[in-house]
C-alpha positions as CSV (number, residue, x, y, z in Angstrom):
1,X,63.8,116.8,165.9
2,X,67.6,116.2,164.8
3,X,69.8,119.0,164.1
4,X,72.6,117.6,161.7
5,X,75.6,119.6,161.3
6,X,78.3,119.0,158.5
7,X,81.8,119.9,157.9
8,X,84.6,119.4,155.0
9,X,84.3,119.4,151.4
10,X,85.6,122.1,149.2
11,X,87.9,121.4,145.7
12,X,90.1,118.8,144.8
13,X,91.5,117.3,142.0
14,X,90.7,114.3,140.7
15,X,91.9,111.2,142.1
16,X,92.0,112.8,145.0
17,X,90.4,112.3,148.8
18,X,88.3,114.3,151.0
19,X,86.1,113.6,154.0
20,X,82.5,115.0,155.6
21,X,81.6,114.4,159.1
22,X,78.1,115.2,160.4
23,X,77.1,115.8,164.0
24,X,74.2,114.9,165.3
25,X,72.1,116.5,168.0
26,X,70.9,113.5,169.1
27,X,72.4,110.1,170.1
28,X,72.9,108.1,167.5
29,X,71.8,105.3,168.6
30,X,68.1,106.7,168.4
31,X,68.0,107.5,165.1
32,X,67.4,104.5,162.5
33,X,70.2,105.8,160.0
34,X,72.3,108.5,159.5
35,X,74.4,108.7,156.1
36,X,74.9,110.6,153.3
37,X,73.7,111.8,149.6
38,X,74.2,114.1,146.8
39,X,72.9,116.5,144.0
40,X,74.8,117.2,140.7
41,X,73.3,120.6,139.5
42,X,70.3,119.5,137.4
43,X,70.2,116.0,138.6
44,X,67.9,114.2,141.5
45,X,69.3,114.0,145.1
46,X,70.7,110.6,145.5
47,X,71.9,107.6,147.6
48,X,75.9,107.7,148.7
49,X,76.1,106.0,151.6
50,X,73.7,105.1,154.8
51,X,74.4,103.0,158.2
52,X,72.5,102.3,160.3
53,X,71.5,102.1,163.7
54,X,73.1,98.6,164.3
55,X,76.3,99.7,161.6
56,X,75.2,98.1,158.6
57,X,76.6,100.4,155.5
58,X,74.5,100.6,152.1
59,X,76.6,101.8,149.1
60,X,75.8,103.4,145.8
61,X,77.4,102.0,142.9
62,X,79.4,104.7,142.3
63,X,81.1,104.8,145.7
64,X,81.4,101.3,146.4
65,X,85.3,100.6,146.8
66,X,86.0,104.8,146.5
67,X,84.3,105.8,149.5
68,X,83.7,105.1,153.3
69,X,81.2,105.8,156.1
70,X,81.7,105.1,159.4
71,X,80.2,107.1,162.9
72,X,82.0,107.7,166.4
73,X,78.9,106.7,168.8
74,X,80.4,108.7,171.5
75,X,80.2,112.1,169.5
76,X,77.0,111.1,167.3
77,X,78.9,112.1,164.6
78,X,79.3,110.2,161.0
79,X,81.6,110.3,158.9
80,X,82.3,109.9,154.6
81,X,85.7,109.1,153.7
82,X,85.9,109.7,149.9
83,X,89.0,107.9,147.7
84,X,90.0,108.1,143.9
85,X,87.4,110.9,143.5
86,X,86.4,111.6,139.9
87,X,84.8,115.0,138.2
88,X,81.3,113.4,138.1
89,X,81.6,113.5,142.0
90,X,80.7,116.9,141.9
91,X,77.7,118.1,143.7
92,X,76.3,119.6,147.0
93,X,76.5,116.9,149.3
94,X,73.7,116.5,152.0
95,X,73.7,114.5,155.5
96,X,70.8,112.6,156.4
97,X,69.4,111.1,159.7
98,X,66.1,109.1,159.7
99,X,64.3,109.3,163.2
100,X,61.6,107.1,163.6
101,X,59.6,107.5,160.2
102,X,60.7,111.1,159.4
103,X,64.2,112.5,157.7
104,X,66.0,115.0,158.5
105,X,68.5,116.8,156.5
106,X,71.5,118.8,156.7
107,X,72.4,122.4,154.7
108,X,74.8,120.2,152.3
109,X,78.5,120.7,151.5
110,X,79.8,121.2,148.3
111,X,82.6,118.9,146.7
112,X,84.0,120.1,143.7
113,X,86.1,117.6,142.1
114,X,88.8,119.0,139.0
115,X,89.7,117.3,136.6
């Protein structure tokens, strides 16, 4: 099992930054991917960002050239960088880790961009 535990998020206005980190209770180098996603109110959980166990990042559209992931091996821990945010950034955004063939999720963090 992987316990994932996230910090940051709150408000911001838009164009505006912010950053998540997520901890995980396991090295990270035995979990497949770690990364991020997010759910609007009303809309599906989605795709942000992933990387995985050998650092290669997947972007959504949306947060390609806005936003950043990147890990600290050392404290299993990765990390969201988000740039330029915009109001439809919105939502309750959830850390992910994949270990072997079953995910594992964190509570979520809201991010509540103004505009």
């Amino acid at each position: 099992q992987v316990q994932l535990v996230e910090s940051g998020g709150g408000l911001v206005q838009a164009g505006g930054s912010l950053s998540l980190s997520c901890a995980a209770s396991l090295s990270i180098f035995s979990l497949k991917a770690m990364g991020w996603y997010r759910q609007a109110p009303g809309k599906q959980r989605e795709l942000v960002a992933t990387i995985s166990g050998v650092g290669t990042t997947t972007y959504a559209d949306s947060a390609k050239g806005r936003f950043t992931i990147s890990r600290d091996n050392a404290k299993s821990t990765v990390y969201l960088r988000m740039n330029k945010l915009k109001p439809e950034d919105t939502a309750v955004y959830y850390c992910y880790a994949k270990l072997g063939y079953v995910d594992y999720w964190g509570q979520g963090t809201q991010v509540t961009v103004s505009s």
